[in-house]
C-alpha positions in Angstrom: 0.0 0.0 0.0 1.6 3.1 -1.1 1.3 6.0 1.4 2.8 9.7 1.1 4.5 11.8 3.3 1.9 14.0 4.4 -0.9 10.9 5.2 2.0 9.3 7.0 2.8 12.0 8.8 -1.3 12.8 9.9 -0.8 9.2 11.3 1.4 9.9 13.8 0.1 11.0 17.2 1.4 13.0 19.6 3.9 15.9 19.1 6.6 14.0 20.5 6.1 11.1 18.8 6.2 13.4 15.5 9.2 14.8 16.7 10.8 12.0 17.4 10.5 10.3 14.3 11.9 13.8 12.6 14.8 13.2 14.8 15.3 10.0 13.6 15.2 11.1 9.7 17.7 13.9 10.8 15.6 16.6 10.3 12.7 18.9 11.9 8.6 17.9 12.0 8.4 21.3 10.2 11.0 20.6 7.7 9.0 17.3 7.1 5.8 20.0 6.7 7.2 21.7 4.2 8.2 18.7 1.7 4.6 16.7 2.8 3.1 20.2 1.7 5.1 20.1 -1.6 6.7 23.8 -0.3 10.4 22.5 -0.1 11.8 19.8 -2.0 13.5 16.6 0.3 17.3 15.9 0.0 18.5 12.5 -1.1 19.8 11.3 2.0 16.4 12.7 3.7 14.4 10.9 1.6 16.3 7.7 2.1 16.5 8.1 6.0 12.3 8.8 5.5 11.7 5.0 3.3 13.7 3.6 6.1 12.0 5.1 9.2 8.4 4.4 7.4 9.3 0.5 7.1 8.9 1.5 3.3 5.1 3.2 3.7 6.7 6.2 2.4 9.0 5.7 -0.9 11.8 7.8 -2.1 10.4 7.7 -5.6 6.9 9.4 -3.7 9.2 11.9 -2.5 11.5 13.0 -5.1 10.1 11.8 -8.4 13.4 13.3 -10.0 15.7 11.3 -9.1 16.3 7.8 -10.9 16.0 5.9 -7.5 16.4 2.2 -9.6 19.6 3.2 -10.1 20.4 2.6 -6.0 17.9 0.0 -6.0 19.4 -2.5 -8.8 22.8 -2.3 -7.3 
């Protein structure tokens, strides 16, 4: 089931919890605002750190549609 960022991030509960799993990608709940709201783009490295956190829910292709993520994924 493919989910985005910002449905994924609604998921989440409290404010620490959201918090929390922004510290874990390495970044700020409002930085992760303004990618699920389409108002910044997401680094590479973000995006990676955000598949991994989401047990896959939320794909670096969803994120960054730019980049040619089968590249990484075929090697």
């Amino acid at each position: 089931m493919k989910h985005d960022l910002n449905q994924f991030l609604k998921s989440l509960g409290s404010k620490p919890e959201k918090e929390d799993f922004a510290s874990r990608c390495n970044t700020t709940f409002k930085h992760l605002l303004n990618i699920a709201y389409g108002y910044k783009p997401a680094g590479e490295s973000l995006c990676i750190n955000i598949e991994r956190e989401t047990s896959g829910k939320v794909r670096c292709e969803s994120l960054r549609s730019d980049v040619d993520w089968s590249v990484l994924r075929n090697s």
